[in-house]
C-alpha positions as CSV (number, residue, x, y, z in Angstrom):
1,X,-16.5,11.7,-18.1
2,X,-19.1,9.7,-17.0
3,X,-20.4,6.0,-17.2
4,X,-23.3,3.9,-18.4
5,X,-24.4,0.3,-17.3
6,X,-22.2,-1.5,-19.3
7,X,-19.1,0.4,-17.7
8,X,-20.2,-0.2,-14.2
9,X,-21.1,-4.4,-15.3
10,X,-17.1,-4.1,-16.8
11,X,-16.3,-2.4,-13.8
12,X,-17.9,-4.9,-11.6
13,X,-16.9,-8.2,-13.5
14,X,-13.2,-6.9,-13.3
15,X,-13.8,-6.5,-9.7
16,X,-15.1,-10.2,-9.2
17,X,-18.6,-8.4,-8.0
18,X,-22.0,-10.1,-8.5
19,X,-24.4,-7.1,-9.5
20,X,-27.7,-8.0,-10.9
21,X,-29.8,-4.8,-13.3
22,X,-31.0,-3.3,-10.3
23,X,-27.6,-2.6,-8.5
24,X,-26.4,-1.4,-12.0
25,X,-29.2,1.0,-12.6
26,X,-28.8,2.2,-9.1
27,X,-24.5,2.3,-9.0
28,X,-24.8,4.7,-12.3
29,X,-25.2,8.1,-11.1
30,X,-23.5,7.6,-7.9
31,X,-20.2,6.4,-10.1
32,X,-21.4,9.7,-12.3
33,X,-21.2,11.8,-8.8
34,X,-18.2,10.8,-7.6
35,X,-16.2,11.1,-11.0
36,X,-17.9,14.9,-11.0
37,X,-16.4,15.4,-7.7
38,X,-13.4,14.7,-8.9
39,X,-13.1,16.6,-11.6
40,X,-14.4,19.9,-9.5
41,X,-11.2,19.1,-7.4
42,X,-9.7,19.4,-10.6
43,X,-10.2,22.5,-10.7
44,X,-8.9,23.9,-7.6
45,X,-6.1,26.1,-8.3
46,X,-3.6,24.6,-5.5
47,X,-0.5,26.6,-6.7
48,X,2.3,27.8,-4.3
49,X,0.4,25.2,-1.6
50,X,3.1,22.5,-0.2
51,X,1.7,18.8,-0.4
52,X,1.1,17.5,3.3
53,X,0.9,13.8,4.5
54,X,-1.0,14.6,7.3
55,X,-3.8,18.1,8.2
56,X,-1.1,18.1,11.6
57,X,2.0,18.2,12.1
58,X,3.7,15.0,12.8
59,X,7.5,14.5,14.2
60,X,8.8,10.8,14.6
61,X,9.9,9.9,18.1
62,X,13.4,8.5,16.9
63,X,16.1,6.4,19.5
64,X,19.5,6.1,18.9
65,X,20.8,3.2,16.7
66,X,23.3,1.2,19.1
67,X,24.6,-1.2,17.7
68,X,25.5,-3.3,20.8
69,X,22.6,-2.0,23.3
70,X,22.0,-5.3,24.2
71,X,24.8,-8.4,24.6
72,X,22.0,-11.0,23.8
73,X,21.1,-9.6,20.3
74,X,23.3,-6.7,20.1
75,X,25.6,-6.5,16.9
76,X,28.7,-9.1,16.2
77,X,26.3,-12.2,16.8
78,X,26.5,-13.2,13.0
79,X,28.1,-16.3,13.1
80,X,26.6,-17.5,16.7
81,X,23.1,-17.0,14.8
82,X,24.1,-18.5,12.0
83,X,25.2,-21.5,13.7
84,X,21.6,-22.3,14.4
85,X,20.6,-22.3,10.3
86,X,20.1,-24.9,8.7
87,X,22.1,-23.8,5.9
88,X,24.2,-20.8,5.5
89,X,25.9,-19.4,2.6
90,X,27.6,-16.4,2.2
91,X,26.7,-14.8,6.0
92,X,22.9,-15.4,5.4
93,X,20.8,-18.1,5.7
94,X,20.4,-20.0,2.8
95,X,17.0,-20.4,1.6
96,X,15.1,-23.2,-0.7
97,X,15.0,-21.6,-4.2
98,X,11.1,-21.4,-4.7
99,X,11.0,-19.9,-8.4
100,X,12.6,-22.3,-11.4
């Protein structure tokens, strides 16, 4: 695949861009490289290789969940919460409805 000056001026007016010939002429064949990159990664044969998030290996540092670890905002506060709302319906606070 590859581009030509209209593409990239498409490409830039979707983007809300300002480009004027110059930039165009110039953003061509780097647009043209990077799309060739991409299809050479194409055509790396990446079969029996496990898809990775990360190039190490990460482990999350997890706490417990307690529920009432702490008496100020611990668990079974619902309704002493809710008192301070200035409308509550159904156990949540009620909210202005902001789509009609």
């Amino acid at each position: 695949m590859s581009v030509d000056k209209a593409t990239v001026a498409k490409i830039a007016s979707l983007a809300r861009i300002q480009m004027d010939d110059d930039a165009l002429e110039r953003m061509v064949p780097e647009l043209n490289n990077i799309l060739g990159w991409v299809e050479q990664l194409g055509e790396v044969d990446c079969t029996g290789i496990e898809p990775m998030t990360a190039v190490i290996p990460n482990t999350l540092r997890l706490r417990d969940d307690v529920v009432n670890a702490d008496p100020k905002t611990g668990g079974d506060r619902r309704d002493d919460i809710l008192a301070n709302a200035p409308a509550a319906e159904h156990g949540f606070f009620g909210v202005p409805k902001v789509i009609e």
